[in-house]
C-alpha positions in Angstrom: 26.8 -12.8 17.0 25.0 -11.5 14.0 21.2 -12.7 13.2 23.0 -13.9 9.5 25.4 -16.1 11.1 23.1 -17.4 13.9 21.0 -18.2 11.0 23.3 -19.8 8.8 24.5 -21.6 11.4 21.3 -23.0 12.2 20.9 -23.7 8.6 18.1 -22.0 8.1 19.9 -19.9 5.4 22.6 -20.6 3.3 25.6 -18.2 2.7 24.5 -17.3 -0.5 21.1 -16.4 0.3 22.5 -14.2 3.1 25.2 -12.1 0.7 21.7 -11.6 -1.7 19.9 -10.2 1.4 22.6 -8.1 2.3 22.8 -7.0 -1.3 19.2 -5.5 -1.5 19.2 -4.3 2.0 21.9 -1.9 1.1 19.2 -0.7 -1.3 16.3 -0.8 0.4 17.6 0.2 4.1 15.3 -2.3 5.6 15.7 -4.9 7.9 17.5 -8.0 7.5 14.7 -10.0 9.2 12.0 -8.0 7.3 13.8 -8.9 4.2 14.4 -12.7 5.0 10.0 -12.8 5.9 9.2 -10.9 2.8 11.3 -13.3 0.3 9.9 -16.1 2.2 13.4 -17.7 3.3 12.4 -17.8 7.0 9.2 -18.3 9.3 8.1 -15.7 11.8 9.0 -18.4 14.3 12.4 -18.4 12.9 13.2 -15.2 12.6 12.1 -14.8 16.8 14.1 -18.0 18.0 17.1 -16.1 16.0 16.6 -13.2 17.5 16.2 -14.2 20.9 19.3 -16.0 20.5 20.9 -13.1 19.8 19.9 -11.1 22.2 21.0 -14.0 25.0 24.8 -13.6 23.3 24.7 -10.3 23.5 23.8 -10.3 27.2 25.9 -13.2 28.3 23.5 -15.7 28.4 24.9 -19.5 27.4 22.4 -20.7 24.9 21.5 -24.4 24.4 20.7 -25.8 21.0 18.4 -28.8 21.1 19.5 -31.5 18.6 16.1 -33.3 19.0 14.1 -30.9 16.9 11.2 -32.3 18.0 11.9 -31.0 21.8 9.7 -27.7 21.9 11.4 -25.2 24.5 9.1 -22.0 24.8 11.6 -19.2 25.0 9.1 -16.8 26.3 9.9 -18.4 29.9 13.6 -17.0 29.6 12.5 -13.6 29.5 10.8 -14.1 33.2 14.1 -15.5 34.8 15.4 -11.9 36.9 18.7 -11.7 36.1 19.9 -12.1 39.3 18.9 -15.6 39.8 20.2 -16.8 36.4 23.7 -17.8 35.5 25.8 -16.2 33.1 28.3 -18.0 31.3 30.8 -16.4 28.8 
């Protein structure tokens, strides 16, 4: 999954704000997360909990979405789990 959909989807963008992004990265060759932190649209928290999200999907990993935003889940742990003792679900 792309980091604009995962952050659409989370809400922390809207569509529109995404296609203008897109827009002036074509120009400027940066980033999309360097963009979305210099215009102020996300948080550097954001931006890593994005990423790391993408980065389980692209390696199989089933990702959970708290509804209870409130619930603090430190996704550094993840990274320690070898992947042969962790499940993959596709």
């Amino acid at each position: 999954m792309l980091l604009g959909e995962i952050l659409i989807r989370k809400k922390i963008i809207s569509f529109q704000q995404l296609n203008l992004i897109l827009t002036q990265q074509q120009i400027t060759k940066k980033k999309l997360g360097e963009l979305l932190l210099e215009l102020g649209l996300i948080s550097g928290e954001e931006l890593e909990k994005a990423l790391q999200e993408q980065y389980w999907r692209q390696h199989g990993y089933w990702v959970i979405g708290a509804i209870d935003r409130s619930i603090k889940f430190d996704y550094s742990l993840s990274m320690n789990i070898p992947k042969n003792n962790s499940f993959t679900f596709r």
